[in-house]
PyMOL Python script that loads the backbone (N, CA, C, O; Angstrom):
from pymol import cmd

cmd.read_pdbstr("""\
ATOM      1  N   UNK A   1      -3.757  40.568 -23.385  1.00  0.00           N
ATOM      2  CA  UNK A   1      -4.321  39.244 -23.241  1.00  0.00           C
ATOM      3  C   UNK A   1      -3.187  38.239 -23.065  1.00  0.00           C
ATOM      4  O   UNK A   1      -2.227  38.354 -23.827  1.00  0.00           O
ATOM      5  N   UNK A   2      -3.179  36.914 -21.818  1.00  0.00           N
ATOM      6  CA  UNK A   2      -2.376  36.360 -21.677  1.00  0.00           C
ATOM      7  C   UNK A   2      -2.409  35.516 -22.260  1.00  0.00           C
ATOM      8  O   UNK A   2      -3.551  35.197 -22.590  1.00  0.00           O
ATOM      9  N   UNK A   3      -1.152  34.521 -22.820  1.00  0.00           N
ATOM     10  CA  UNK A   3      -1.321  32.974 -23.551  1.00  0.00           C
ATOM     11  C   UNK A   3      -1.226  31.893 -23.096  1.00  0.00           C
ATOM     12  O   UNK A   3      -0.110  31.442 -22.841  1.00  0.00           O
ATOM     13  N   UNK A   4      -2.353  31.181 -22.866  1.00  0.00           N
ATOM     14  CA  UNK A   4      -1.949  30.209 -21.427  1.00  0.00           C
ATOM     15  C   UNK A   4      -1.854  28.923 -22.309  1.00  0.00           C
ATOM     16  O   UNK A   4      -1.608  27.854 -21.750  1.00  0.00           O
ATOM     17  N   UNK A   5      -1.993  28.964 -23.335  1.00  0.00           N
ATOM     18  CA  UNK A   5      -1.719  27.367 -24.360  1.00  0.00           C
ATOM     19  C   UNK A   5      -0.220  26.702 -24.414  1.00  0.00           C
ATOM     20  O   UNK A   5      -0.014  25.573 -24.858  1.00  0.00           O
ATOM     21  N   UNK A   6       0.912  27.675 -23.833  1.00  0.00           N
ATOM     22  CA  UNK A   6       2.331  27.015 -23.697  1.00  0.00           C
ATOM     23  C   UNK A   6       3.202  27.008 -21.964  1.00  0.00           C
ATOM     24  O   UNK A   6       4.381  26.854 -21.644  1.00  0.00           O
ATOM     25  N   UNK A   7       1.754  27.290 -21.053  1.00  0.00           N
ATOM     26  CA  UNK A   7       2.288  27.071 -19.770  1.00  0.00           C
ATOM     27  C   UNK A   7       2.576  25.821 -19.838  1.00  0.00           C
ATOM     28  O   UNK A   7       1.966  24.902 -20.385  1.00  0.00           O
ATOM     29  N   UNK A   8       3.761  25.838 -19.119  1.00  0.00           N
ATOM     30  CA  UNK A   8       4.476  24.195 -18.995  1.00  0.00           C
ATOM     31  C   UNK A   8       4.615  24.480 -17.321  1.00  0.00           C
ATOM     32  O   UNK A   8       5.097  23.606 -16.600  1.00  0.00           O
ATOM     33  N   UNK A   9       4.108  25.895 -16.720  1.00  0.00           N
ATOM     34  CA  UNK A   9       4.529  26.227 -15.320  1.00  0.00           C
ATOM     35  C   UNK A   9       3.528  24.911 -14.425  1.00  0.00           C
ATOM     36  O   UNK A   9       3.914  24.339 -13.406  1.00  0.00           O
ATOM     37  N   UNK A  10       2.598  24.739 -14.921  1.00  0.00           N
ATOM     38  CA  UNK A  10       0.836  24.005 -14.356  1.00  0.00           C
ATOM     39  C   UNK A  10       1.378  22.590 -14.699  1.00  0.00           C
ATOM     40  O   UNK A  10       1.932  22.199 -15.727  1.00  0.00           O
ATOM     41  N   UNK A  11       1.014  21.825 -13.367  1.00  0.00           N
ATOM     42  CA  UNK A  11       1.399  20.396 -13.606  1.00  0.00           C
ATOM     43  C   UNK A  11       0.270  19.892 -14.130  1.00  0.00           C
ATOM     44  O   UNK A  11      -0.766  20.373 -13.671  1.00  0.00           O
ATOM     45  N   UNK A  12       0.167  19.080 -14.942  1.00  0.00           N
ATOM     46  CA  UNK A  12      -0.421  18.172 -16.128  1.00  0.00           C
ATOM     47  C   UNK A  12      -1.215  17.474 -14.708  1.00  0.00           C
ATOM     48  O   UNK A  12      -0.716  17.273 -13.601  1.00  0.00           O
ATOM     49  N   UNK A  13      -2.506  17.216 -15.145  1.00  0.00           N
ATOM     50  CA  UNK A  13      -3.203  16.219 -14.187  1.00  0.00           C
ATOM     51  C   UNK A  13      -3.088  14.649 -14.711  1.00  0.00           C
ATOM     52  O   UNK A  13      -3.327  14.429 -15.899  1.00  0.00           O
ATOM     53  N   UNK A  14      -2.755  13.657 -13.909  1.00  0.00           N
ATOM     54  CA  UNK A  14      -2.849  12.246 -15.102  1.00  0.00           C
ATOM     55  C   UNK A  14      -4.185  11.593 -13.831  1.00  0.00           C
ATOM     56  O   UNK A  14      -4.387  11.739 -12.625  1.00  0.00           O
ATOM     57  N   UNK A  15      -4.723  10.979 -14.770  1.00  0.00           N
ATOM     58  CA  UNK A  15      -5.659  10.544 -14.648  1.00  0.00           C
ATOM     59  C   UNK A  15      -5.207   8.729 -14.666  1.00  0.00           C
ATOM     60  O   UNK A  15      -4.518   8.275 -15.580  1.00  0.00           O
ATOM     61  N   UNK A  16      -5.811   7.709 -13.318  1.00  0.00           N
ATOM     62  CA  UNK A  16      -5.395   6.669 -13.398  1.00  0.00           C
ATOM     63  C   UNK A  16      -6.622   5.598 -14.401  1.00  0.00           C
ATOM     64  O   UNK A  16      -7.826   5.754 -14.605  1.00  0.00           O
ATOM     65  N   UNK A  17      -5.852   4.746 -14.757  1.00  0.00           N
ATOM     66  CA  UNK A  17      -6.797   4.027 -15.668  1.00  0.00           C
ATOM     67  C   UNK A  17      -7.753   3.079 -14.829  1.00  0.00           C
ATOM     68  O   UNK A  17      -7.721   2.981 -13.603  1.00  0.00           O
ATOM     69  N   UNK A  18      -8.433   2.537 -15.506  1.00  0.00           N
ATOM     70  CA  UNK A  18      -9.627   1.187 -14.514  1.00  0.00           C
ATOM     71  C   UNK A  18      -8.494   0.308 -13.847  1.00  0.00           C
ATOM     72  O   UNK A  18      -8.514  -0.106 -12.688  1.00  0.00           O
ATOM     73  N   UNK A  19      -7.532   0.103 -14.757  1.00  0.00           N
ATOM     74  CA  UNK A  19      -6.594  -0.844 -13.908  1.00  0.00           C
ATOM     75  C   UNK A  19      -5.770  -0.681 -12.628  1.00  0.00           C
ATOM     76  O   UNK A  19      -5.393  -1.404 -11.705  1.00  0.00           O
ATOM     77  N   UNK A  20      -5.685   0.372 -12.931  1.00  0.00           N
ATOM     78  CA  UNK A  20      -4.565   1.001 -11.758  1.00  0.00           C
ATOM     79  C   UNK A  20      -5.852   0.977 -10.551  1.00  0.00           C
ATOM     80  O   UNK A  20      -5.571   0.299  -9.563  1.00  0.00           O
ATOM     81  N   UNK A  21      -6.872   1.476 -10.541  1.00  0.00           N
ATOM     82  CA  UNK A  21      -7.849   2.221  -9.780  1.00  0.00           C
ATOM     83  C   UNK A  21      -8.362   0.780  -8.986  1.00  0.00           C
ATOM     84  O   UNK A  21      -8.687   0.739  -7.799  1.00  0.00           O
ATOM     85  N   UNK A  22      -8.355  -0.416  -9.950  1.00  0.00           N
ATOM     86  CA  UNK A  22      -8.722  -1.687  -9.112  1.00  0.00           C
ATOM     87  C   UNK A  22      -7.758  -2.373  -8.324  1.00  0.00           C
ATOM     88  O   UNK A  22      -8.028  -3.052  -7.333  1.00  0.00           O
ATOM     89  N   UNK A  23      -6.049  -2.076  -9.035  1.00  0.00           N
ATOM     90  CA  UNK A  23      -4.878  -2.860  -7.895  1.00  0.00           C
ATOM     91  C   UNK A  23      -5.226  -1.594  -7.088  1.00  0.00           C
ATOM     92  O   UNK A  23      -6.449  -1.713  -7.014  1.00  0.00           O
ATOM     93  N   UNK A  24      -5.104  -1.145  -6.832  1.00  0.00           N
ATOM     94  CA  UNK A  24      -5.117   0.416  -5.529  1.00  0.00           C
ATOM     95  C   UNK A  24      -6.717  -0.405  -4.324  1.00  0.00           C
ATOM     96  O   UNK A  24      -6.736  -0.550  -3.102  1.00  0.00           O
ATOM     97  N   UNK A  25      -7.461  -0.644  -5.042  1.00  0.00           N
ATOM     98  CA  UNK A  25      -8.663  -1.254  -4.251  1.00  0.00           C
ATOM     99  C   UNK A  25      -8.198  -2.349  -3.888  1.00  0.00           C
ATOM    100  O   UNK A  25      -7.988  -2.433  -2.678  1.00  0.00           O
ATOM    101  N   UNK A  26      -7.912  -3.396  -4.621  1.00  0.00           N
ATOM    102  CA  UNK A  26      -7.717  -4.492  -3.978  1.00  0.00           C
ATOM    103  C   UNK A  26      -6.714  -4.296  -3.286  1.00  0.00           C
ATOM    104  O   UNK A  26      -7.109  -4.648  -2.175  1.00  0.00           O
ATOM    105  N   UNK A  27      -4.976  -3.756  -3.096  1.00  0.00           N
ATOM    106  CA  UNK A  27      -4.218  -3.509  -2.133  1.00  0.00           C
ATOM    107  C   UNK A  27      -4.835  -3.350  -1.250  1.00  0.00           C
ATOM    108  O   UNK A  27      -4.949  -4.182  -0.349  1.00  0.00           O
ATOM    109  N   UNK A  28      -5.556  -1.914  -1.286  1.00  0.00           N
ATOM    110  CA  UNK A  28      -6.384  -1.002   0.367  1.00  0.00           C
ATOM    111  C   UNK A  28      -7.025  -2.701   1.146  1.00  0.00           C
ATOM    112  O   UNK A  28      -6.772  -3.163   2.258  1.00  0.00           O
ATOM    113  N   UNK A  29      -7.844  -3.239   0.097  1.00  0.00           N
ATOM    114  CA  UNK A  29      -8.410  -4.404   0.870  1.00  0.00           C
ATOM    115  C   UNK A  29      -7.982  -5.192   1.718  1.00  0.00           C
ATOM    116  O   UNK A  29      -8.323  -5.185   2.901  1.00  0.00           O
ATOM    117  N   UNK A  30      -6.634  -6.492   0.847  1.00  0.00           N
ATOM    118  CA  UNK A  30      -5.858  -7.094   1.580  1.00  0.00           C
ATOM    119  C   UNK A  30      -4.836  -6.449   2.618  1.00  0.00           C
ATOM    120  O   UNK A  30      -4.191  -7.237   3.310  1.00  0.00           O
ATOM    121  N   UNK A  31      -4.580  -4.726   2.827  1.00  0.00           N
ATOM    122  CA  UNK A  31      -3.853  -4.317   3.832  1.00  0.00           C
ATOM    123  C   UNK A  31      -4.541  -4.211   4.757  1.00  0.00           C
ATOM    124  O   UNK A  31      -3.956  -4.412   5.822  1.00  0.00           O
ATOM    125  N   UNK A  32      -5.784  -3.924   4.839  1.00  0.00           N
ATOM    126  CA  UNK A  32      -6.549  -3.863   5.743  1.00  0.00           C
ATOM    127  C   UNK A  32      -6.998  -5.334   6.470  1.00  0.00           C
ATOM    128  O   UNK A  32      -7.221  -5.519   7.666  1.00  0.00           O
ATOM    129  N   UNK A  33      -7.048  -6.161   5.538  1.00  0.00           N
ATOM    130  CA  UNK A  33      -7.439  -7.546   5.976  1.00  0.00           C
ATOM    131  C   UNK A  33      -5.775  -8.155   6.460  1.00  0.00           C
ATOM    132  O   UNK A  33      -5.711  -9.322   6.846  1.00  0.00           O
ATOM    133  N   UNK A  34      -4.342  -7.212   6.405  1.00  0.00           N
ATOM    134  CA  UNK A  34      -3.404  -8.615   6.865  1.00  0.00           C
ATOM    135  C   UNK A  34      -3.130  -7.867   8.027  1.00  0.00           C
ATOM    136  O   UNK A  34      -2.074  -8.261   8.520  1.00  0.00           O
ATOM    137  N   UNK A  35      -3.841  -6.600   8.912  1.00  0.00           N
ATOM    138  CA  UNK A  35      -3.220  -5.825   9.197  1.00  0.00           C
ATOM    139  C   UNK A  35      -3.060  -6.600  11.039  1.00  0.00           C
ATOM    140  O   UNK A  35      -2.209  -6.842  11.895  1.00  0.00           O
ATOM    141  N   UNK A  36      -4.826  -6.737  10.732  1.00  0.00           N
ATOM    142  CA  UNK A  36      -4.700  -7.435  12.418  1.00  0.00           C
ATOM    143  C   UNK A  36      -3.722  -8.227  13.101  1.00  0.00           C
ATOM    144  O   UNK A  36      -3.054  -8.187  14.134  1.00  0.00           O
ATOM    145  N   UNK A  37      -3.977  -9.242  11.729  1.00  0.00           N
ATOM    146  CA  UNK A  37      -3.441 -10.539  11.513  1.00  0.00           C
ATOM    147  C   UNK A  37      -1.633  -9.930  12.344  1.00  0.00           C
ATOM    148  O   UNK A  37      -1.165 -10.363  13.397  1.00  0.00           O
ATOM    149  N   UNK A  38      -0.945  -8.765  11.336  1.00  0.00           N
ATOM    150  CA  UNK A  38       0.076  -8.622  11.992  1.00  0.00           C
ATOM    151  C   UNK A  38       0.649  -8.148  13.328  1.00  0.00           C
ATOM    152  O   UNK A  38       1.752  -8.329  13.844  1.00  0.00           O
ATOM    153  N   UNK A  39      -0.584  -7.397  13.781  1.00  0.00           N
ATOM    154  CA  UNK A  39      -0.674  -6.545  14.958  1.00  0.00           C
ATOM    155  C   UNK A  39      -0.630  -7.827  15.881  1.00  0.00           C
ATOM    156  O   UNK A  39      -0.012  -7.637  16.928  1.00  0.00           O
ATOM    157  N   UNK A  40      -1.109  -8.980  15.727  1.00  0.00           N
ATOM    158  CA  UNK A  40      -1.307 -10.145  16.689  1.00  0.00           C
ATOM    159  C   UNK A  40       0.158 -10.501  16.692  1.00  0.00           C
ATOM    160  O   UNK A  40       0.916 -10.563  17.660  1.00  0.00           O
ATOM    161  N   UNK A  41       0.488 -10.795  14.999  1.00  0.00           N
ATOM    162  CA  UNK A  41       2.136 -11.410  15.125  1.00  0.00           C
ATOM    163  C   UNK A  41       2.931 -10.672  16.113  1.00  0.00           C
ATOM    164  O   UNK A  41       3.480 -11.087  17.134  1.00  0.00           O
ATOM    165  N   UNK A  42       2.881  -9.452  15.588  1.00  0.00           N
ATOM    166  CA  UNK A  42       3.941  -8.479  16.191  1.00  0.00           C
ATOM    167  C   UNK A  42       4.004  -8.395  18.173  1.00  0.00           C
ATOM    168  O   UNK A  42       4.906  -8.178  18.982  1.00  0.00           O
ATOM    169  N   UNK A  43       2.778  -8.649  18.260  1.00  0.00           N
ATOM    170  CA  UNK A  43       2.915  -8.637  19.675  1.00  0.00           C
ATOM    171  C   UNK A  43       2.695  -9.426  20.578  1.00  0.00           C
ATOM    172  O   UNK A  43       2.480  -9.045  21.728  1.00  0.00           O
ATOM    173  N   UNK A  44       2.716 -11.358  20.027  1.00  0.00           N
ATOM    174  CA  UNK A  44       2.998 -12.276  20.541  1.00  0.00           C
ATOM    175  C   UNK A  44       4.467 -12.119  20.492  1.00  0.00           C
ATOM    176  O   UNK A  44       4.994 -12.534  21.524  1.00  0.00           O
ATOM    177  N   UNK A  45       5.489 -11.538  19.406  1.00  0.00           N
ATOM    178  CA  UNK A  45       6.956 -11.866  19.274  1.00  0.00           C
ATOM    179  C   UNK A  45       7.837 -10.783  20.215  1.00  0.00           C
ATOM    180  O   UNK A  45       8.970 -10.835  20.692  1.00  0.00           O
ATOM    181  N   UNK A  46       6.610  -9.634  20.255  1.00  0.00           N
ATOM    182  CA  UNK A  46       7.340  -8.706  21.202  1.00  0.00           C
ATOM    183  C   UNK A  46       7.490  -9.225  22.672  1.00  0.00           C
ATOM    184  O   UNK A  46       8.592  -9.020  23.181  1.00  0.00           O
ATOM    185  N   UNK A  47       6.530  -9.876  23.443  1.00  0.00           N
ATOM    186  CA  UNK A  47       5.638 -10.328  24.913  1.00  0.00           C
ATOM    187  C   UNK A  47       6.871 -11.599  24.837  1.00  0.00           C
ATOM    188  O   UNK A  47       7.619 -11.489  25.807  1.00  0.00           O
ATOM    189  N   UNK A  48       7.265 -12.802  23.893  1.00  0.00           N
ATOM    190  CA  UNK A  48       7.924 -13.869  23.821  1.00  0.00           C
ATOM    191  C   UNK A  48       9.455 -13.535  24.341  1.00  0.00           C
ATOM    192  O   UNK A  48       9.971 -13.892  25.401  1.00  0.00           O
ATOM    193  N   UNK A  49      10.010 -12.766  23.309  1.00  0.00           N
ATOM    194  CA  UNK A  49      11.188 -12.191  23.194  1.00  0.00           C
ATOM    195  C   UNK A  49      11.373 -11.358  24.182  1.00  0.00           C
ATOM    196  O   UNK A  49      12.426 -11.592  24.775  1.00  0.00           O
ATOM    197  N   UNK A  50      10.618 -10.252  24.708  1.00  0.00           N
ATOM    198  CA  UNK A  50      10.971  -9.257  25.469  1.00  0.00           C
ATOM    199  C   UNK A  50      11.349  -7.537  24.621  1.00  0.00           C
ATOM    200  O   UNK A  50      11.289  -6.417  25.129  1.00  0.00           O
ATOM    201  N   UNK A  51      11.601  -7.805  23.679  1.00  0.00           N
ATOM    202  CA  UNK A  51      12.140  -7.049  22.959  1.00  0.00           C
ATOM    203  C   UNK A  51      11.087  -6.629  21.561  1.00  0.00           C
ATOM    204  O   UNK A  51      10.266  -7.379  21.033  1.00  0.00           O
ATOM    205  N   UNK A  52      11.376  -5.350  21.216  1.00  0.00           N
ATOM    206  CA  UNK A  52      10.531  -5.069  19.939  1.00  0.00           C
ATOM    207  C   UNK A  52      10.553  -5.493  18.456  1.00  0.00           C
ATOM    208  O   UNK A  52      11.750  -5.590  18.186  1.00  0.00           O
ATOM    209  N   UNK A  53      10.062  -5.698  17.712  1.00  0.00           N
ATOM    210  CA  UNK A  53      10.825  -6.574  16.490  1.00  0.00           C
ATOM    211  C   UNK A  53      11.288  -5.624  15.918  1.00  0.00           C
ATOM    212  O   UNK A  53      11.020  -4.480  16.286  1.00  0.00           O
ATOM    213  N   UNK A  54      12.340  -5.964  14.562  1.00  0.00           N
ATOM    214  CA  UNK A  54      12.591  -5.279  13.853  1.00  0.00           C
ATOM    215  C   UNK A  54      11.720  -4.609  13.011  1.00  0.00           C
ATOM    216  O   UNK A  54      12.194  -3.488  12.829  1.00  0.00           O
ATOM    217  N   UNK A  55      10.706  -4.740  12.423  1.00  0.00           N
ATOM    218  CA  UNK A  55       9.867  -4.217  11.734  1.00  0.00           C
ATOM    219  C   UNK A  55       8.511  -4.332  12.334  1.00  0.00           C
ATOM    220  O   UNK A  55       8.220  -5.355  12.954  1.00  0.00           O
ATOM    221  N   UNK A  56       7.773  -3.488  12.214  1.00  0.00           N
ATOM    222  CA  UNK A  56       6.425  -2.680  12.861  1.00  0.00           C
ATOM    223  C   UNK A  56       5.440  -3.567  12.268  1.00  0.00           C
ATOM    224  O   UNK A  56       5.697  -4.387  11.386  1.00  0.00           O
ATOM    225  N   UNK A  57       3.768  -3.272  13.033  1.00  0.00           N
ATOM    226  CA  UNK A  57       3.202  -4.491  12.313  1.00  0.00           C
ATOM    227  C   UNK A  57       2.526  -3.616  10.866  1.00  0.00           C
ATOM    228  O   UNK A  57       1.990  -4.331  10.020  1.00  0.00           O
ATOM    229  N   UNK A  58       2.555  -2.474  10.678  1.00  0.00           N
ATOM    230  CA  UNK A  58       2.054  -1.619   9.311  1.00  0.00           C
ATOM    231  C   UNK A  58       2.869  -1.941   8.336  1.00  0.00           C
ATOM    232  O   UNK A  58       2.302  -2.168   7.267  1.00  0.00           O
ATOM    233  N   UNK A  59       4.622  -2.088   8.356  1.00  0.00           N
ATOM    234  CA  UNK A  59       5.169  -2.214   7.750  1.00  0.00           C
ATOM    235  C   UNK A  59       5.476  -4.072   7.105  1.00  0.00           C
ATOM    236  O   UNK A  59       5.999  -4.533   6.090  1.00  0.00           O
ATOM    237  N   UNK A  60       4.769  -4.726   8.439  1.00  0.00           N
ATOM    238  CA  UNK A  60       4.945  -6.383   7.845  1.00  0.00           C
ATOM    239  C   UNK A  60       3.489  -6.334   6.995  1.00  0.00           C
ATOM    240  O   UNK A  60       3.578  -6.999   5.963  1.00  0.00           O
ATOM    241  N   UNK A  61       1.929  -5.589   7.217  1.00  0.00           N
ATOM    242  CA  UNK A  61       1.194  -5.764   6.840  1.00  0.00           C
ATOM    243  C   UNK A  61       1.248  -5.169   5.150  1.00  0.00           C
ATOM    244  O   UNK A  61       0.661  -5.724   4.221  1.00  0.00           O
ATOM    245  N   UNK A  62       1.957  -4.126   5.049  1.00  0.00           N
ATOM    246  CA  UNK A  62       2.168  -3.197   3.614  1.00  0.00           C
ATOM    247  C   UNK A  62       3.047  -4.243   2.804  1.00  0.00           C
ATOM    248  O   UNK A  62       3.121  -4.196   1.576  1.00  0.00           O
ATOM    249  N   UNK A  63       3.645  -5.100   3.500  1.00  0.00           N
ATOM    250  CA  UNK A  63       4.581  -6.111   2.614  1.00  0.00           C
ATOM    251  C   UNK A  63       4.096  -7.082   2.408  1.00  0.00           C
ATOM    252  O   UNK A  63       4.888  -7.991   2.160  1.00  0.00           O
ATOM    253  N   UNK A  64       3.050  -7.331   2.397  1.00  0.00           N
ATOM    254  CA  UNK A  64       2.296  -8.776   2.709  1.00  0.00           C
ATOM    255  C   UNK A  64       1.214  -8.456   1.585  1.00  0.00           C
ATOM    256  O   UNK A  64       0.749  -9.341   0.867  1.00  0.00           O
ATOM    257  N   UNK A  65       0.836  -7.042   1.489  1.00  0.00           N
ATOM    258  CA  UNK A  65      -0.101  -6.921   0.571  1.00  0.00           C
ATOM    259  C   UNK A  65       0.708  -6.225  -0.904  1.00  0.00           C
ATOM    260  O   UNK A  65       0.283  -6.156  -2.057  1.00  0.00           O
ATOM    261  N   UNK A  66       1.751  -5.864  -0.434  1.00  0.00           N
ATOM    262  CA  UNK A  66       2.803  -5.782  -1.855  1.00  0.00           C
ATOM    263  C   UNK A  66       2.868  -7.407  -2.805  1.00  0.00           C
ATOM    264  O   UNK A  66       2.542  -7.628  -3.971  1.00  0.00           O
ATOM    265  N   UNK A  67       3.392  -8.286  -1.807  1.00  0.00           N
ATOM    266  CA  UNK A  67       3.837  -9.821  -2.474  1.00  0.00           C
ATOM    267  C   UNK A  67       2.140 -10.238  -3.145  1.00  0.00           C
ATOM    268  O   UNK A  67       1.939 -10.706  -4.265  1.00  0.00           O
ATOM    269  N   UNK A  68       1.010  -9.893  -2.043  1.00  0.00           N
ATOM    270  CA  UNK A  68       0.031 -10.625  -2.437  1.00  0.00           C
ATOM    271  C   UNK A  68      -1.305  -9.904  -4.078  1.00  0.00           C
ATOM    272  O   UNK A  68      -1.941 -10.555  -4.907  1.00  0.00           O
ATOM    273  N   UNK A  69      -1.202  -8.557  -3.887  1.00  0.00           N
ATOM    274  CA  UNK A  69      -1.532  -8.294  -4.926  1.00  0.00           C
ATOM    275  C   UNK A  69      -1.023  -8.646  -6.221  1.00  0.00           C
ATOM    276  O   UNK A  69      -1.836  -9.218  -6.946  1.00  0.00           O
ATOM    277  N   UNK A  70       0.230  -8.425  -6.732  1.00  0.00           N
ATOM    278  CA  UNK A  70       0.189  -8.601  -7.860  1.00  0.00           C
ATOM    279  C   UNK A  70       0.462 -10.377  -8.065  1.00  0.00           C
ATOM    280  O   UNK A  70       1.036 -10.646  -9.121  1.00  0.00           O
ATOM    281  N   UNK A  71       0.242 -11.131  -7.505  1.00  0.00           N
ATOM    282  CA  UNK A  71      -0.348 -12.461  -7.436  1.00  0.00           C
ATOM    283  C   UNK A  71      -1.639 -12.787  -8.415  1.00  0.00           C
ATOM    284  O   UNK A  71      -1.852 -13.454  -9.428  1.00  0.00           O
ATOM    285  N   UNK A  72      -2.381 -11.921  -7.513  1.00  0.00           N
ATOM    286  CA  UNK A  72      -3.727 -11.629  -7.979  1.00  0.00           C
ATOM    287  C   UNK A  72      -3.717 -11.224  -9.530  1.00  0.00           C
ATOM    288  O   UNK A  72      -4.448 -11.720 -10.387  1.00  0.00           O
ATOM    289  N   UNK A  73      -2.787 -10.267  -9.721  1.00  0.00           N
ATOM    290  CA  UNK A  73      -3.297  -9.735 -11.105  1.00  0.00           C
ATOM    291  C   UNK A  73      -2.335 -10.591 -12.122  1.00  0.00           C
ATOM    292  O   UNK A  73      -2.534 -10.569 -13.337  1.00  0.00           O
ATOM    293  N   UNK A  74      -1.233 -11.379 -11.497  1.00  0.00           N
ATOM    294  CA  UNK A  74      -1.083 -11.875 -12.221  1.00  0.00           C
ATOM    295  C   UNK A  74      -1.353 -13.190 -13.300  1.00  0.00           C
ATOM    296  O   UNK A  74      -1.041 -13.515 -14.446  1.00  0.00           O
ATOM    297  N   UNK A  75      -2.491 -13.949 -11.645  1.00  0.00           N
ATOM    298  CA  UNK A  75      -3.504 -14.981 -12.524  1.00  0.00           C
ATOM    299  C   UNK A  75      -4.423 -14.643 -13.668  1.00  0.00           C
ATOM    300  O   UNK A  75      -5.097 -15.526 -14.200  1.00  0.00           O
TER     301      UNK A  75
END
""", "prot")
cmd.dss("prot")
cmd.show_as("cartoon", "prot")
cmd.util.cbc("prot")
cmd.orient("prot")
């Protein structure tokens, strides 16, 4: 008979709390809501300039909802 009460081999499942589970929702939300918004920026500055910007519009939209969530949770 095997003893499986001191496997340490099996990763531990963690389970996220209500809190975590609502910044994760509200992020998904506002990334989705800044995303257009950047896709427009990004490619009036590309068409202006001629040239591609430095940063992509997923990556201005993921930063936009980084600064703006914990805003939120912090009121």
């Amino acid at each position: 008979m095997t003893d499986f009460t001191n496997d340490t081999s099996m990763p531990r499942k963690r389970h996220m709390t209500a809190s975590q589970r609502e910044y994760y929702a509200y992020f998904a939300i506002i990334f989705v809501a800044t995303l257009p918004l950047a896709v427009l920026t990004w490619t009036l500055t590309a068409v202006r300039q001629l040239a591609l910007p430095s940063r992509g519009p997923v990556k201005s939209a993921w930063s936009q909802a980084q600064i703006i969530t914990p805003r939120i949770f912090s009121a």
